[in-house]
N, C-alpha and C positions, 0 to 999 in steps of 0.2 A: 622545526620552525616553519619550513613553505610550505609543508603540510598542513600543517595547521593554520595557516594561514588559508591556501587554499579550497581546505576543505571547510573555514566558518564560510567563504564567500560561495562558496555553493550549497550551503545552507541556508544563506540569506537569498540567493537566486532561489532553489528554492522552496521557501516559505512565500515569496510572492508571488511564484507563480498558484500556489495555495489559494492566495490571498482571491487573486484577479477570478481565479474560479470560483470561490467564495462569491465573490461580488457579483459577476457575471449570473449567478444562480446556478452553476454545474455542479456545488458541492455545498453540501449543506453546512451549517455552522461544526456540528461535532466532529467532522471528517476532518475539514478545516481545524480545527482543537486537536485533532490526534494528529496530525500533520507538522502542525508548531512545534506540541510536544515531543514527538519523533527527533526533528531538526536539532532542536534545542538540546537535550538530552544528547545526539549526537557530537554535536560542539564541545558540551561539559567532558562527557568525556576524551575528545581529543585535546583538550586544555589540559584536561588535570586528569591525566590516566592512574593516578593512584586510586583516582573514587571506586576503580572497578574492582578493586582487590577484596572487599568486605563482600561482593555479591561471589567472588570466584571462590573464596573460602568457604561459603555456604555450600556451594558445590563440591567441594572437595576439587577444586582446580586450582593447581599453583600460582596462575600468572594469571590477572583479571583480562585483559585483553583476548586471552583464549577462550575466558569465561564469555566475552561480549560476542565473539565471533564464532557461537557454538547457537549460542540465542539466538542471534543475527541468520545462521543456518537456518534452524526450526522455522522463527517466523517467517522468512523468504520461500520455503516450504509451503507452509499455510496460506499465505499469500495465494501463490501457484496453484493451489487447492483450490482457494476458494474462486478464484478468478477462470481455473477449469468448470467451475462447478456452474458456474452463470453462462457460461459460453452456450457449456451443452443448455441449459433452460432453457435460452434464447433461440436456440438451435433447433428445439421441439416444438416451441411455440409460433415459430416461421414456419417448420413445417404442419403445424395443425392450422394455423392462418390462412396456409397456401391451399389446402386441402378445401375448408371451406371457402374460399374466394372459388376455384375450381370449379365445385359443387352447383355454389350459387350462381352461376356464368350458366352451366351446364341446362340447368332448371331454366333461368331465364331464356335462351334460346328453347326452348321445348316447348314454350308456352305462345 
């Protein structure tokens, strides 16, 4: 029960903090939508962990909870994936940035 309690009120923390991002302009409406959804679905099933059992069967996993915390893996994964994968972007692109500012500096003094 203080689980679950605890864990809907940091669901609702946050979801607003979603929200204020949302609003502010740092995150666009669908991010924001997947966000909710995320949340919410997380609640549902801290409320009613029986819902998981029809997904764990699918899988061939006895107890839904294991099923939730196997998905929960993956996606936390992909996550980390995808969130490496922008780092370095951003990483090549400061360094090509810096390269032509360099350049440009270089030339202007010459001239």
């Amino acid at each position: 029960m203080l689980l679950q309690i605890i864990i809907t009120l940091f669901a609702i923390f946050a979801i607003s903090r979603s929200y204020l991002r949302f609003k502010n302009n740092n995150e666009s409406f669908w991010e924001f939508l997947l966000w909710v959804c995320i949340w919410i679905s997380i609640v549902v099933v801290v409320l009613i962990p029986e819902i998981t059992a029809f997904p764990a069967k699918i899988f061939g996993i006895e107890r839904g909870i294991d099923a939730m915390i196997y998905l929960s893996i993956v996606f936390l994964f992909y996550s980390i994936y995808r969130v490496y994968s922008k780092i370095e972007k951003v990483e090549q692109d400061i360094t090509k940035l810096t390269r032509e500012i360099t350049l440009n500096k270089k030339e202007n003094n010459n001239k």
